[in-house]
N, C-alpha and C positions, 0 to 999 in steps of 0.2 A: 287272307292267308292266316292259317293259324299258326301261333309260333311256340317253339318246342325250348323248355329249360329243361338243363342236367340240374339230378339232384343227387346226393348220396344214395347210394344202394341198403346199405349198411349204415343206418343212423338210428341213434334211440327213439326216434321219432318213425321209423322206415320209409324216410325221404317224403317226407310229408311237409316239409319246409320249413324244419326249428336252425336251419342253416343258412347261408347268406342268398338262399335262393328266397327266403321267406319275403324281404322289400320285393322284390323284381313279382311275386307271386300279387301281394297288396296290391303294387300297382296296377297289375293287369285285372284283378277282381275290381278293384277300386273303378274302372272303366268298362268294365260290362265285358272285357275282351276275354273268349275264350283260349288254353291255352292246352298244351302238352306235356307230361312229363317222363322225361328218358331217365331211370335208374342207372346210373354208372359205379362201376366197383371199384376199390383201390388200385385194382390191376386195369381195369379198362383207361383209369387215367394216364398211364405212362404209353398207352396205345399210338401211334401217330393219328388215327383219326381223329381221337379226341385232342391231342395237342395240336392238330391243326386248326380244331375250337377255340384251343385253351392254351395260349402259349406257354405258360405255367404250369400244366396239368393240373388246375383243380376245376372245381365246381363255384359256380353256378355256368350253364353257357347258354347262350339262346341264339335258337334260329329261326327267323323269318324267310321264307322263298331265299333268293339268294345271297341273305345279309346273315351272316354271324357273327358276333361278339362275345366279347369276354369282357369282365370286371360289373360286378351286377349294381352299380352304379349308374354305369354308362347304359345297361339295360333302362334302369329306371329314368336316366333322362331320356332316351331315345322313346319311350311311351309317354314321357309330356309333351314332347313335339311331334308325336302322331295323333295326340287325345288331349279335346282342349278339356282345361277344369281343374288336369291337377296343378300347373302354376296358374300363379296369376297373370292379367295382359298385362298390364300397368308396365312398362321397364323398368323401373325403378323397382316395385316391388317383387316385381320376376327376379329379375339380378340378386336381390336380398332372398330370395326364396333359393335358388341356385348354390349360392353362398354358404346356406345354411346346409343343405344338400351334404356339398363336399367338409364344411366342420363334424359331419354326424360321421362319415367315412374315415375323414384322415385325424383329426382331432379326439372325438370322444369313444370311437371304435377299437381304436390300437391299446389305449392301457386297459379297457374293457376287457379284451380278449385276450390280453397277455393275464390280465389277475386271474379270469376263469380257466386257460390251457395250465396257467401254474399250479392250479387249485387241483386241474384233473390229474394232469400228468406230472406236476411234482412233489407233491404232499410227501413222501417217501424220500424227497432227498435231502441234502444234509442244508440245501442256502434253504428251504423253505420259508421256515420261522425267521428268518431274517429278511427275507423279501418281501412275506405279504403285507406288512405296516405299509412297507415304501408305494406297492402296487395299489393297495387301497386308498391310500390318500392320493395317491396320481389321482384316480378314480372319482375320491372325493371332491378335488381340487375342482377338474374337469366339472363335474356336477353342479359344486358354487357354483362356477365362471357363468354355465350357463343360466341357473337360478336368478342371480343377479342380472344378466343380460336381458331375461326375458321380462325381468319382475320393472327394467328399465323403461322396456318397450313399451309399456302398460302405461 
């Protein structure tokens, strides 16, 4: 079965994947799996059929025959354990590979994307200049932590 991700309708990319549908896109090219993709508008997402996707109403969603999901994460783990190659067997080194997974999600993703939405959408307001020191260096911070971590590993 081929399985089908929501992507923006309307993106400066024109849903071509510069959005968080882009991991769940890698993954599936990254395994040879062919895939689909449904454009959805700002209005389609408050639609119930898509919130029955999307509990959230946004994008990315994916569907296989009759599994859909939300959170493109869980898409990307849900294609390591249908396609072996993208982790590793090892448990040990899986579980660290897992790990790392969700630190790219909930750790280096969040001040990521609050400096870039501030930068689109708030340049014009009056905390701007005052915020982006602090968002950048979140940013930076994040950046060492993992510099250091990897330069560890080595």
């Amino acid at each position: 079965m081929i399985p089908t991700i929501s992507a923006f309708e309307h993106s400066p990319d024109g849903g071509r994947g510069q959005a968080r549908d882009m991991r769940v896109r890698w993954a599936l090219e990254e395994v040879g799996q062919p895939y689909e993709v449904r454009l959805v508008s700002f209005s389609m997402m408050t639609e119930p059929a898509h919130l029955a996707l999307q509990t959230f109403g946004q994008i990315p969603t994916y569907e296989e025959g009759d599994l859909a999901l939300f959170e493109s994460g869980a898409f990307v783990f849900h294609i390591t354990e249908q396609h072996p190659g993208l982790l590793p067997v090892d448990k040990i080194i899986r579980a660290r590979a897992i790990a790392w997974m969700f630190a790219a999600l909930n750790t280096m993703e969040p001040p990521t994307v609050e400096l870039e939405m501030s930068r689109l959408m708030g340049y014009d307001k009056t905390w701007f200049k005052e915020r982006q020191p602090m968002l950048e260096n979140l940013v930076c911070v994040r950046l060492r932590e993992l510099s250091n971590r990897l330069a560890d590993a080595e």
